[in-house]
C-alpha positions as CSV (number, residue, x, y, z in Angstrom):
1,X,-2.6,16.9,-17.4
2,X,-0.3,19.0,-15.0
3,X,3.0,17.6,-14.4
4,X,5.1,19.0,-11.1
5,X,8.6,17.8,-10.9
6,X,9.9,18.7,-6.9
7,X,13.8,18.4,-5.9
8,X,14.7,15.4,-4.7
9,X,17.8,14.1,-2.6
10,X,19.4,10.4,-2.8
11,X,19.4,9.0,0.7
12,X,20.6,5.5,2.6
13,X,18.9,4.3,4.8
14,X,19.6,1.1,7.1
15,X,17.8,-1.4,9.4
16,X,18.3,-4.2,11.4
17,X,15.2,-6.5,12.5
18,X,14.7,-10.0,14.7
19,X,13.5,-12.5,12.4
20,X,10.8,-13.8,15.1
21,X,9.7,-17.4,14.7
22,X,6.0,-16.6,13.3
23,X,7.5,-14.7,10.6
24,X,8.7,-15.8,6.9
25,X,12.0,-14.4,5.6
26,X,10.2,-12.3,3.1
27,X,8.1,-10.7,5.8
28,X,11.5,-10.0,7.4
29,X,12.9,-8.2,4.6
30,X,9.6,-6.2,3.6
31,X,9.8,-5.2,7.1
32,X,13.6,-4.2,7.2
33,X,13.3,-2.7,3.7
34,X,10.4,-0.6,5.4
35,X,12.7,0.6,8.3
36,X,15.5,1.5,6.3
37,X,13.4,3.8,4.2
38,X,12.1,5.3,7.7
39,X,15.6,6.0,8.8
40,X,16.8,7.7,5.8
41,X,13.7,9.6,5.8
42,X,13.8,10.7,9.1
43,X,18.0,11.1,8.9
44,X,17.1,13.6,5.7
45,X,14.4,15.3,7.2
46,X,13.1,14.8,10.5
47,X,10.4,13.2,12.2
48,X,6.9,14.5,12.9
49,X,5.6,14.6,16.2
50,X,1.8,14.1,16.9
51,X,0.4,16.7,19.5
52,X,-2.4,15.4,21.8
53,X,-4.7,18.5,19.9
54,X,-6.0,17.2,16.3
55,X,-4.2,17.3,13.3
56,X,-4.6,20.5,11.9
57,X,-5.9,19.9,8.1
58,X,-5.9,22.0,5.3
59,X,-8.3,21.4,2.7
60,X,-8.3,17.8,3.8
61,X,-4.4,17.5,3.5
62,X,-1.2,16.9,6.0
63,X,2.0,17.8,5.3
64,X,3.5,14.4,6.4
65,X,3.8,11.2,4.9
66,X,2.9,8.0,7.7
67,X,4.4,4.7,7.8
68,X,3.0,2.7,9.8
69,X,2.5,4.4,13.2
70,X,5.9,6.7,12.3
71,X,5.1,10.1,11.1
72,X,8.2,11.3,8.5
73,X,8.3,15.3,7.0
74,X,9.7,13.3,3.7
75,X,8.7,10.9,1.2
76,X,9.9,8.0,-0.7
77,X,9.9,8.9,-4.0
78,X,12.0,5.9,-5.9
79,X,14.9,3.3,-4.5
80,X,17.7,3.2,-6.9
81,X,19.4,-0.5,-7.7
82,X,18.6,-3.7,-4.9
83,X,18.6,-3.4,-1.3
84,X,21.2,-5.1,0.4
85,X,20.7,-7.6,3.1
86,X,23.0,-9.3,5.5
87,X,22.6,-11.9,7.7
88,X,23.6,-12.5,11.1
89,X,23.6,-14.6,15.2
90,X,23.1,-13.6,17.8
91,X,23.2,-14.7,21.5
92,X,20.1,-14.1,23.7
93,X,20.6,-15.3,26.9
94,X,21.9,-18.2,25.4
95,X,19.2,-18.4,22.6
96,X,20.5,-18.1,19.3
97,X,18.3,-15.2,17.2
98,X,18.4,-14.6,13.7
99,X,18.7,-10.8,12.4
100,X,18.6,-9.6,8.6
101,X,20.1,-6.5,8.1
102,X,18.9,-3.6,5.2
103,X,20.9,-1.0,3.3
104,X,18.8,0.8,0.9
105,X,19.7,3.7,-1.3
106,X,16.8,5.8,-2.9
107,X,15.2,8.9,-4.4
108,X,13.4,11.2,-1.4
109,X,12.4,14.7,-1.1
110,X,10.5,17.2,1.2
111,X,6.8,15.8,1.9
112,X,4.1,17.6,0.2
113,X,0.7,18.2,1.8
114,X,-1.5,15.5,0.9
115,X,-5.1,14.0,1.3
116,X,-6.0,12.5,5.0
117,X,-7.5,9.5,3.1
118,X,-9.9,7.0,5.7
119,X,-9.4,3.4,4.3
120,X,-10.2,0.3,6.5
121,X,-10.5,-3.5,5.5
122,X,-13.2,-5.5,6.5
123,X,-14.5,-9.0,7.1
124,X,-18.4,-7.5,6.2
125,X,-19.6,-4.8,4.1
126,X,-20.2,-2.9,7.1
127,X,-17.6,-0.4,8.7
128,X,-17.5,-2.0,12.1
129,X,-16.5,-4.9,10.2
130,X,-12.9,-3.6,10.5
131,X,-10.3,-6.5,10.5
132,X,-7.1,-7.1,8.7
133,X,-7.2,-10.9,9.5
134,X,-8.4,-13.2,7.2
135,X,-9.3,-16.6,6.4
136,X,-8.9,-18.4,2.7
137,X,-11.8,-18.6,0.9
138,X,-13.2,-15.5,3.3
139,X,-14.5,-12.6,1.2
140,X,-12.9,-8.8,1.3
141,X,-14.7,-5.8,1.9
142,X,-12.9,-2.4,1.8
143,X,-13.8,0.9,3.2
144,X,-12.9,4.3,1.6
145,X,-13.8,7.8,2.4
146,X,-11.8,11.1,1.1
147,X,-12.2,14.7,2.4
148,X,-12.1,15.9,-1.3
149,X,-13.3,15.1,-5.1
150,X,-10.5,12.6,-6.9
151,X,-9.9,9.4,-8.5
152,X,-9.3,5.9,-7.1
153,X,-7.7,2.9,-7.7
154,X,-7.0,-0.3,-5.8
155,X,-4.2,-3.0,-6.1
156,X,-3.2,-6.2,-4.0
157,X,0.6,-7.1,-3.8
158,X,1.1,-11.0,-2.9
159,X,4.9,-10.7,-2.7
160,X,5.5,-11.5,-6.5
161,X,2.8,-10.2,-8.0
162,X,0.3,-7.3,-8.0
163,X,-3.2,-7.5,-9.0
164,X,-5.5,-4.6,-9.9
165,X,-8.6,-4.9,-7.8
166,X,-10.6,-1.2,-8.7
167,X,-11.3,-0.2,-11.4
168,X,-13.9,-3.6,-11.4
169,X,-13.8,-5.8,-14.4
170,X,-17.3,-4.2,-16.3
171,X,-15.3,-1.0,-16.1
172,X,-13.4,-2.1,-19.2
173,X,-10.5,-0.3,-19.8
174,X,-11.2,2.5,-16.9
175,X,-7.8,4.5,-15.3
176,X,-9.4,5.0,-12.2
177,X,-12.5,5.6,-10.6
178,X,-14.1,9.0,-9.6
179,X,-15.2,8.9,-6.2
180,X,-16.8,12.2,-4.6
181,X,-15.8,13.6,-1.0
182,X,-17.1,12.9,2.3
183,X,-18.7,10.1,0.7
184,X,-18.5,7.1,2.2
185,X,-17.7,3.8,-0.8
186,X,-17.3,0.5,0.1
187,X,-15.5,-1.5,-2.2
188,X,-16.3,-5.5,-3.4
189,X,-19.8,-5.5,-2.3
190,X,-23.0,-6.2,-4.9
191,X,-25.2,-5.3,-1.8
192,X,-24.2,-1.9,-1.9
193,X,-24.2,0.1,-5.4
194,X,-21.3,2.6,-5.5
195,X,-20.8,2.8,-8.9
196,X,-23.1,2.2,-12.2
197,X,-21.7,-1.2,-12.6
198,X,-21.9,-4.6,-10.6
199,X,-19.1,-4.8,-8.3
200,X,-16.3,-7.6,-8.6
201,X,-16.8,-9.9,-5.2
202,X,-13.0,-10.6,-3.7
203,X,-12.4,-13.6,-1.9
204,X,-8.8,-14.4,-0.8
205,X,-7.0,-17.5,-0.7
206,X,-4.1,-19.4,0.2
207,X,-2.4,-22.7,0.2
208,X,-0.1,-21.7,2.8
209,X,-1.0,-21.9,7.1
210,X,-0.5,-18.1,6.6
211,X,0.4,-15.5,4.5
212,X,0.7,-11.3,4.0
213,X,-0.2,-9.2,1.3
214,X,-0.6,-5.6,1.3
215,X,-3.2,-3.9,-0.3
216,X,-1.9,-0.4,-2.4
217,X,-5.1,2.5,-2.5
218,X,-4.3,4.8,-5.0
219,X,-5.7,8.5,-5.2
220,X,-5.0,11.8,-6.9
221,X,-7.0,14.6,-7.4
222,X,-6.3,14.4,-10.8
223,X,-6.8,11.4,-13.3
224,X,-4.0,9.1,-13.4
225,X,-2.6,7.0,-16.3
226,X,-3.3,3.4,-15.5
227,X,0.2,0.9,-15.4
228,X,0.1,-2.1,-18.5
229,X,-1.5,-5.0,-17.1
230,X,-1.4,-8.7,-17.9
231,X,-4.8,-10.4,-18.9
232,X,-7.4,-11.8,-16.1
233,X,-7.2,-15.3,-16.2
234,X,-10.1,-18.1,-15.4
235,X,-9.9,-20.5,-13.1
236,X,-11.9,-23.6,-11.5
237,X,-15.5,-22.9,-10.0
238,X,-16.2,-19.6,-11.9
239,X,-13.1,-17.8,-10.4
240,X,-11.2,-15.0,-12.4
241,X,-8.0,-13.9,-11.2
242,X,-7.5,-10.0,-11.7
243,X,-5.5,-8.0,-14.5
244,X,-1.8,-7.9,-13.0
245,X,1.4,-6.5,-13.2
246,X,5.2,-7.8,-11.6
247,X,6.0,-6.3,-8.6
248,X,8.9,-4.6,-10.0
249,X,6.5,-2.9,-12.7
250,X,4.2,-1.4,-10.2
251,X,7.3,-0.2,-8.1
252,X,8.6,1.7,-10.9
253,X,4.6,2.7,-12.1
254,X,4.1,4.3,-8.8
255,X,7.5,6.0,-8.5
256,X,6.9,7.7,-12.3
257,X,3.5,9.1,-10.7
258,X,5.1,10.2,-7.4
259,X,7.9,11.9,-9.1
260,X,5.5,13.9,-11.4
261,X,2.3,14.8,-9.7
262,X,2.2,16.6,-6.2
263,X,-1.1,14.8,-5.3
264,X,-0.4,11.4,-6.0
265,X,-0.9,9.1,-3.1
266,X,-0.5,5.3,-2.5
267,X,-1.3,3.7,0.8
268,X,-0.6,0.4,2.3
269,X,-2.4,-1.5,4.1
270,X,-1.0,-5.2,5.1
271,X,-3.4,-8.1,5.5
272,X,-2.6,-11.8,6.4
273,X,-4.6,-15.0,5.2
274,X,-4.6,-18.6,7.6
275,X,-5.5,-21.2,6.1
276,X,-9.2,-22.8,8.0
């Protein structure tokens, strides 16, 4: 396996965010923690700007990273230490508002042309399914189509911990899966056979009225080394909650891979879960 090691540049980066009244604290800070990173990125390198023509692609690649609906010419490659936040008031017309406040200091360099990855949750293993609200006790259906050959993988990140959803359970001790380009896969369904085993059904749940998790897809041309997983573990009624990993070990899993291989990409897409 080809390593690639590209300069990088330590950054800050800082945000400040309303914490609105449907949102928790944590959402607050994952958001802020996602700004900061934005402004350091776009402080460091710039900020791309979408023409009305089509994205030119090359090989199935752009040479920007998107977060969110902001287009950077950088990426984040690894935060060093804690962010920092700070709390503060203040006065709306006469409405108190809560703000949290982010200072993050990181790893970043020069974004690298990458695959234009199509990824879509859904409510249906159908593509115009597309919805990223759920109910608990709903089932999960994910949509994946890449312009070129590579390997996939799929996590879910609840806040605390991160479970690894692809490669499914009868794939033993698999990296990642090969998936083929401009083929379309979609992932948890038994209806439809992507691969040669049976597929792991995902249903989400909560005990909560609502909560967000993001879901991590993992590609790279190349096969990847998988991170060190807890065991599944069974529960009532047949259920098996996935292989897993802290938070903090998938953080530092994903920064080893972006720091060494050019084609490594993780994207994130945030889902929420209401109780019935």
């Amino acid at each position: 396996m080809k390593a690639y090691i590209d300069k990088t540049e330590t950054v800050i980066g800082e945000s400040q965010v309303k914490i609105e009244a449907h949102v928790s604290e944590n959402e607050a800070k994952e958001q802020a923690i996602e700004l900061a990173k934005i402004n350091a990125l776009i402080n460091e390198f710039g900020q791309y700007i979408e023409q009305e023509s089509e994205i030119a692609l090359h090989s199935g690649k752009v040479d920007f990273v998107s977060y969110g609906q902001t287009k950077v010419k950088g990426e984040w490659v690894r935060t060093i230490g804690e962010p920092k936040f700070k709390y503060s008031i203040r006065n709306e017309d006469d409405n108190p508002q809560k703000w949290i406040s982010c200072r993050i200091k990181g790893e970043v360099r020069k974004a690298i042309p990458k695959v234009r990855l199509e990824v879509e949750t859904l409510s249906c293993p159908q593509k115009n399914c597309r919805t990223s609200n759920f109910v608990s006790e709903e089932n999960m259906y994910l949509y994946v189509k890449s312009p070129i050959d590579g390997y996939l993988s799929v996590y879910l990140d609840d806040g605390n911990t991160v479970y690894r959803l692809l490669p499914y359970r009868r794939m033993g001790s698999r990296k990642a899966v090969p998936v083929k380009g401009d083929q379309e896969y979609i992932l948890f369904s038994r209806d439809i056979p992507n691969f040669d085993v049976l597929a792991d059904q995902l249903e989400l749940f909560t005990n909560k009225d609502r909560e967000i998790n993001t879901l991590i897809i993992v590609f790279a041309e190349h096969e990847y080394q998988k991170p060190l997983l807890f065991d599944e573990k069974s529960g009532k009624a047949g259920f098996i909650t996935p292989k897993s990993l802290s938070k903090k070990a998938f953080e530092s899993w994903l920064a080893e891979n972006r720091s060494l291989f050019p084609d490594f990409l993780d994207l994130r897409r945030k889902i929420s879960i209401s109780s019935p």
